[in-house]
Phi, psi and omega in degrees: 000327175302311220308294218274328187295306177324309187287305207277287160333328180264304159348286185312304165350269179337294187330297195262351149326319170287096183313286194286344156270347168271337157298308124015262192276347155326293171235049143289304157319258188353289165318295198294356172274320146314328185266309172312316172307326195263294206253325182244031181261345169259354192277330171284309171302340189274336186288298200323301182290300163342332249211000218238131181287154184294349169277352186253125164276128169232155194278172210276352185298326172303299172301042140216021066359301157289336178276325152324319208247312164321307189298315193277351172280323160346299189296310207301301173337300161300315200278316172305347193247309196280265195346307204295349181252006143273345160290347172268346190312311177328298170333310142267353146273358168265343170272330186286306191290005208081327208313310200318311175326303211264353159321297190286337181271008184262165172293030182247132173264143205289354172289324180307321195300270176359288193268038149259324208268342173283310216275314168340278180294329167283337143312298167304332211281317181299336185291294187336325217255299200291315163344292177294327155314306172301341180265329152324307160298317165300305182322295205287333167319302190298307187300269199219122136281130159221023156268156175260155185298170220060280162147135152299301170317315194266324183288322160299332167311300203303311214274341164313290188279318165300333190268351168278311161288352137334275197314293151016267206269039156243302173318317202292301176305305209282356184300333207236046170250130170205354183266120168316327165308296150344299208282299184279337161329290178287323168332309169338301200262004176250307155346307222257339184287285196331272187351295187278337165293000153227047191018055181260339187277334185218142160322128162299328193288006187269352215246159182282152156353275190307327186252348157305292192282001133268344128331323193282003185265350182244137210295320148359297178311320195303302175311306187287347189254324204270333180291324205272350176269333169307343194233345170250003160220059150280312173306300189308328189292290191303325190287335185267008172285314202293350191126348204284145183272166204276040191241351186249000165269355169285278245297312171310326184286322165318310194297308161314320206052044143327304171277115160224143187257126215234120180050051161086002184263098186296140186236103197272167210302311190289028138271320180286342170304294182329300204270002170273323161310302210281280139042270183308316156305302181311304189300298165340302171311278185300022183251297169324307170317309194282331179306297179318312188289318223265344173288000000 
């Protein structure tokens, strides 16, 4: 009964023992929020206002209140997947280094070892990630607030759920991993990837058709849709207060991908809950499975 705490609790250790991977995933956020702010912060305002008819004026404290609330669901959105694979790294580096060897010959069963290394990263991901909330929430203070305790609650669930599909699809890859080598290969592709494959670095609705409707296949997208309607429609709510009619506050939540449609089918938040769930269940089932097979 001790076994598993021990693991779990000796895992996290490692983690943040590790200076540099825990810094690292630390002030990734942070940087890429500095970097969103320097480069794509005029790039989001320019999208907003495009979208905006030429009789309507909105102050200016609003537009930069949506774009705030774009940006840090971007980040969160990213962080929550990246982290979670730098924090599973442990993982394979306990297979490069040996370490995994002297685990299994010990009286620890190999399923306990698997949900230590599961339960681990998701502990680190969660501190890192709800950190990295909080410095988004300050950003967002600063700039312009409209969100209500609703949600903040509901974007810490998501951020909750994302960092459960993180850990999920981080575990699943990195199982068939053994090489330090390995480990910066995906690290790579997944840094440099994810992010558009969910469209969190650019509006999925900015994309052709046609690659619109192989994104909507990836659950990812889902995630990246329930932060940016939690965190953007506080605003969105004040912008449809100032006078903007509500057919031109969709065509933003569209622009945004608030909205998102799967083969021309608006797809609401409680289906993206679903298959971001359901997602996550499935990974876990075949993460387990393969353990089991490998014991």
């Amino acid at each position: 009964m001790n076994t598993l705490p021990y693991l779990i609790k000796r895992n996290v250790k490692l983690y943040f023992k590790d200076k540099g991977m825990f810094f690292s995933s630390l002030i990734t956020p942070a940087i890429l929020l500095v970097l969103y702010i320097t480069f794509l912060g005029k790039t989001y305002k320019e999208t907003f206002t495009s979208n905006l008819p030429d009789a309507f004026t909105i102050d200016e404290s609003l537009i930069n209140g949506l774009v705030a609330s774009q940006l840090i669901s971007s980040i969160l959105a990213v962080s929550c997947v990246t982290v979670a694979f730098c924090s599973n790294f442990l993982m394979v580096q306990d297979k490069a280094n040996g370490t995994v060897k002297d685990l299994r010959i010990s009286p620890v069963k190999p399923s306990l070892l698997s949900i230590g290394y599961y339960i681990s990263t998701l502990a680190s991901t969660l501190l890192i990630c709800l950190a990295a909330t909080v410095i988004c929430l300050i950003y967002v203070a600063a700039v312009g607030w409209y969100m209500t305790v609703t949600d903040v609650l509901l974007l810490l669930f998501d951020v909750f759920l994302l960092a459960l599909f993180g850990t999920a699809l981080s575990s699943l890859i990195n199982f068939f991993l053994s090489t330090q080598g390995q480990i910066s290969a995906v690290g790579t592709i997944i840094s440099a990837g994810y992010g558009f494959l969910c469209g969190a670095y650019m509006p999925i609705s900015s994309f052709s058709s046609g690659l619109q409707k192989v994104l909507s296949f990836f659950p990812g997208t889902y995630g990246t849709s329930l932060i940016r309607n939690h965190s953007m429609q506080g605003v969105l709510n004040e912008i449809n207060n100032s006078g903007v009619p509500a057919e031109i506050i969709e065509k933003i939540k569209d622009s945004l991908d608030c909205n998102l449609y799967f083969f021309k089918n608006q797809v609401d938040i409680p289906v993206m809950y679903t298959i971001l769930g359901v997602t996550v269940a499935a990974l876990l089932v075949i993460y387990i499975l393969l353990n089991l097979k490998k014991t």
